[in-house]
Structures are given as structure tokens and as C-alpha cells.
C-alpha positions in Angstrom: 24.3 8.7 -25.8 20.9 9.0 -24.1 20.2 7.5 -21.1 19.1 3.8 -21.3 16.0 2.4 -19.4 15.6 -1.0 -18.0 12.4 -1.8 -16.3 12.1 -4.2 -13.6 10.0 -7.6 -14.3 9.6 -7.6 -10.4 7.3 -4.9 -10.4 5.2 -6.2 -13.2 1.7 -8.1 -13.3 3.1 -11.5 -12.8 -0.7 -12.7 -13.6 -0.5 -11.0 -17.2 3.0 -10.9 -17.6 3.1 -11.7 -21.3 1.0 -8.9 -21.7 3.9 -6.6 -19.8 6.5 -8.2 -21.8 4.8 -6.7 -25.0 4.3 -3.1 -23.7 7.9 -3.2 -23.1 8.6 -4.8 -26.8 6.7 -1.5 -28.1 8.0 0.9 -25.4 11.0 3.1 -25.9 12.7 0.6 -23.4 16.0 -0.4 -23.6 16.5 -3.3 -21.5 14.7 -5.1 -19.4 15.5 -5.9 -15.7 15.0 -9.3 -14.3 15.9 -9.1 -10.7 16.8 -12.8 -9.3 16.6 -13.6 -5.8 17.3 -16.4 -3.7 16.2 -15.9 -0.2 19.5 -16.7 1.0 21.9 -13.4 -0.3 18.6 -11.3 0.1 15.0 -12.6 2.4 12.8 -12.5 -0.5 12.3 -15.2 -3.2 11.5 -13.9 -7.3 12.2 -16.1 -10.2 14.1 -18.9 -11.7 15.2 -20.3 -14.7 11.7 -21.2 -16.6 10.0 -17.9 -16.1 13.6 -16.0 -17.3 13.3 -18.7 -20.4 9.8 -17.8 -21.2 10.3 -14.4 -20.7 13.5 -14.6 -22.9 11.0 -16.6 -25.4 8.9 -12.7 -26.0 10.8 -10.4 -25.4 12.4 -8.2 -28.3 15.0 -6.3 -25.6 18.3 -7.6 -24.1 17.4 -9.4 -20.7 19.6 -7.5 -17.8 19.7 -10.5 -15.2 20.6 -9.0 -12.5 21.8 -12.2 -9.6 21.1 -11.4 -5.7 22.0 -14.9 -5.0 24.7 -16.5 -2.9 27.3 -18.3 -4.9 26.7 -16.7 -8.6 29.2 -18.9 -10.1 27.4 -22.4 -9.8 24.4 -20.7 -12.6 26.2 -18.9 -14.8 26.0 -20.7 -17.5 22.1 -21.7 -16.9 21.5 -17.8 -17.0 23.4 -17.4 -19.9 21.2 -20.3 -21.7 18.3 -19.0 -20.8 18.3 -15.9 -22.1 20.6 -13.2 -19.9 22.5 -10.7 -22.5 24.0 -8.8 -19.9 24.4 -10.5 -16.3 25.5 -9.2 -13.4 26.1 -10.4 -9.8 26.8 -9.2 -6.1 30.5 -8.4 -5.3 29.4 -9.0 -2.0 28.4 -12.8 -3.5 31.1 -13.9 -4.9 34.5 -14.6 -3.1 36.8 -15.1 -6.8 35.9 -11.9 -8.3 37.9 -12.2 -11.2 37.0 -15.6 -11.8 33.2 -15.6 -11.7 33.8 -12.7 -14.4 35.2 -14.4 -16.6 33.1 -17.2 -16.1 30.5 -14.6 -17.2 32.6 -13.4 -20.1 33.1 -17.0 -21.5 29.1 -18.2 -21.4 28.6 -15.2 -23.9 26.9 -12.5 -22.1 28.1 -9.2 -20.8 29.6 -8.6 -17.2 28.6 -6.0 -14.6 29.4 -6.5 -10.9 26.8 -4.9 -8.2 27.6 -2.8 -5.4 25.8 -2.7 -2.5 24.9 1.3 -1.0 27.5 0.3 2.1 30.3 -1.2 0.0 32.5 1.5 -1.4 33.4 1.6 -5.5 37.3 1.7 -4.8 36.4 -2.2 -4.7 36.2 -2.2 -8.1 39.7 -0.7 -8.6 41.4 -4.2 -9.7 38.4 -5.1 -12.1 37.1 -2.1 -13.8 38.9 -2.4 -16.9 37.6 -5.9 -17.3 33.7 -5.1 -16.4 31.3 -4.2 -19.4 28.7 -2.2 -16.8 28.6 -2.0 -12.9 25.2 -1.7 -11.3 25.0 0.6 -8.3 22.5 -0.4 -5.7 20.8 2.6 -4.8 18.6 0.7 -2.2 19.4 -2.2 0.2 18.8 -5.4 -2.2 15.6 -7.6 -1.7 12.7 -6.0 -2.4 11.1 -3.2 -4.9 9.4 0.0 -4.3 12.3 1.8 -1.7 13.1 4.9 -1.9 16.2 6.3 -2.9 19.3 6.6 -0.9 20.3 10.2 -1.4 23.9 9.4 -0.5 23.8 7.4 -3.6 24.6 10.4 -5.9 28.3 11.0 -4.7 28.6 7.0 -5.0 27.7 7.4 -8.5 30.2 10.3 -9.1 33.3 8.7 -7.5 32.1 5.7 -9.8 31.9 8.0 -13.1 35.6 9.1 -11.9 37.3 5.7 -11.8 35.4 4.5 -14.8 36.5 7.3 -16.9 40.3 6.5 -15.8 40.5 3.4 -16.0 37.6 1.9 -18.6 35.5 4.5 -20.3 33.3 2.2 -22.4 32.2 0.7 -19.1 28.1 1.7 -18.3 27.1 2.6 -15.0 23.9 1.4 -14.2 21.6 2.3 -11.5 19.0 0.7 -9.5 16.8 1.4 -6.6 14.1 4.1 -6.0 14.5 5.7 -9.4 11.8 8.1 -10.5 10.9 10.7 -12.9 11.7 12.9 -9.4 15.5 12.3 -9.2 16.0 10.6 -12.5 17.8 13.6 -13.7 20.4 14.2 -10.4 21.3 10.7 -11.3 22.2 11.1 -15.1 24.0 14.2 -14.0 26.0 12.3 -11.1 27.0 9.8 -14.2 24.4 7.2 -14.9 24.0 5.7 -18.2 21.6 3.3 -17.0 18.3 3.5 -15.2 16.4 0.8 -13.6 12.9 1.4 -12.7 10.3 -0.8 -11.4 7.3 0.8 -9.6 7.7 4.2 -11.5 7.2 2.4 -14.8 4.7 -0.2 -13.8 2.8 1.5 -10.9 2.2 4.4 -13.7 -1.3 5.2 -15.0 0.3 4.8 -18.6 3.7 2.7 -18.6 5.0 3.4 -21.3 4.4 6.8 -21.3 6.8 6.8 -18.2 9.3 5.1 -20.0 9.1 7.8 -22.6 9.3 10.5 -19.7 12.4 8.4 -18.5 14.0 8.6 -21.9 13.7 12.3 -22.0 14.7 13.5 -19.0 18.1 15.4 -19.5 
């Protein structure tokens, strides 16, 4: 399987959004990334439930929502509704685990967990074989355009290693600082999922970067 790309609403146009929706409808994206923020889990503030319906209203490829709130349980459902195909949420967040992914499970969507770069993937040992994806943070959480965490890259092999023991269909997704740069250390370490932001949408030609993305090996 080739590498999936997911690119990351926050670093769109948010004053021709629509328009950013549609070159991702005809771009050789995969998903697309909707980053949610609360100002309480992380300091910034992104978006909510109307702009995730009217994005969900355009757009042609699964919404990845993608929860850096406090509390994930009290929306699920509400993300679910409005449009999230694969939602995940801080394991750092949410004090019942196991419950809030089920929760997930039973509004419809597929459940990935997120890992902050200080909290270790031996976390995950109890809930792997119930997880459709885990998201790998690859930056501190809150706001785009970081750089990478180079210490990421073992994460994302010890990750690859308890994933193919204990749930091999699982997807390991990863987020934070990705470029065309490292992209391919980070396939190699085990990703099967890239989220970019400003690499895709700080590009002279978007979708061409998405295309670049795609083929990097």
C-alpha cells in the first residue's frame, strides 16, 4: 500500500476555503485533516462543528478529525454527525480510554488515539488491538508550521513494532513538521499516514506537493 496523505485544513485559506476543499477533491489526497482545538487541551482556538459540517458538505475525501480538546467524550457523537470518518482524540485527554473508544466505535466512525512526542507508545499496549489508526504527534499540539522532532522516528518504529504484534491492520499516522525533506525517513520508520499542512498549502503548486508526497518511497 502507498503511503496515504492527509492535508491539514488549518493551514488552508480560511477566506477561500471552498476553493481549498476542491483542489483537495481533485488532488491525489487521501484524507483530509481537520485539526480541532479548544484553547483549553492546547492555547490556540480552530474550528467547530459548522465549519467541519460545511466542510463535510464538499468534500469528496474522508474527514480525519483529529480532537485536541479536553474531555473528547462529551462530542463524539456531534463529530461523528457532522461529518468525521475517522476520529481521533488525545490519550492524554481522555481519563476512560477504552470507553471513549468505543464511544467512537459505536457513533460509526473509525478510532485512532494520539500520542503526544513526550508520552511513550507502550501506553497503547492494552488498546492497540482495538484502535483502527494511532496518530503520532510529531510536534507539541497547538499550532501548525513546527518543525519536526527528530526523536520522532524511533517513536514511530517502536510503534510499527507493537502494531505488527499485536494489530497489523492498524495505520500509523503521522503528524507534525512533515515535508517532502523527511517524508521518506518517516515511511521508512513505519508510517502509513502523512499529515501535512504548510508543505502542501504554503507550496507554489498544492497539489503538485501532494503528488510529490504520494511518490516519495
Amino acid at each position: 500500500m502507498s503511503v496515504l496523505i492527509a492535508p491539514s485544513i488549518l493551514s488552508a485559506d480560511f477566506l477561500r476555503l471552498e476553493k481549498d476543499i476542491e483542489m483537495l477533491n481533485n488532488s491525489e489526497a487521501d484524507w483530509i485533516h481537520v485539526d480541532v482545538m479548544d484553547g483549553v487541551f492546547v492555547p490556540n482556538i480552530s474550528f467547530g462543528f459548522p465549519v467541519i459540517e460545511a466542510v463535510a458538505a464538499i468534500a469528496k475525501k474522508p474527514l480525519d478529525v483529529h480532537l485536541m480538546i479536553s474531555q473528547p467524550e462529551r462530542y463524539i457523537e456531534r463529530f461523528v454527525k457532522a461529518g468525521a470518518q475517522y476520529l481521533s482524540f488525545h490519550y492524554e485527554g481522555s481519563i476512560h480510554l477504552n470507553r471513549t473508544i468505543q464511544q467512537v466505535k459505536e457513533a460509526g466512525a473509525k478510532c485512532g488515539v494520539v500520542l503526544n512526542p513526550h508520552t511513550s507508545v507502550g501506553v497503547l499496549l492494552d488498546s492497540m488491538a482495538d484502535l483502527d489508526f494511532v496518530l503520532l504527534m510529531s510536534v507539541n499540539p497547538g499550532y501548525g508550521g513546527q518543525k519536526f522532532i527528530p526523536n520522532s522516528l524511533r517513536k514511530i518504529e517502536a510503534l510499527r513494532k507493537l502494531r505488527d504484534a499485536l494489530n497489523p491492520d492498524c495505520l500509523i499516522e503521522v503528524d507534525g513538521g512533515v515535508n517532502e525533506e523527511n517524508a521518506a525517513d518517516i515511511i521508512s520508520a513505519g508510517a502509513d499516514v502523512l499529515v501535512a499542512g504548510n508543505a502542501v498549502f504554503k507550496a507554489a503548486n498544492p497539489a503538485q506537493a501532494i503528488k510529490n508526497l504520494k511518490t516519495i518511497v
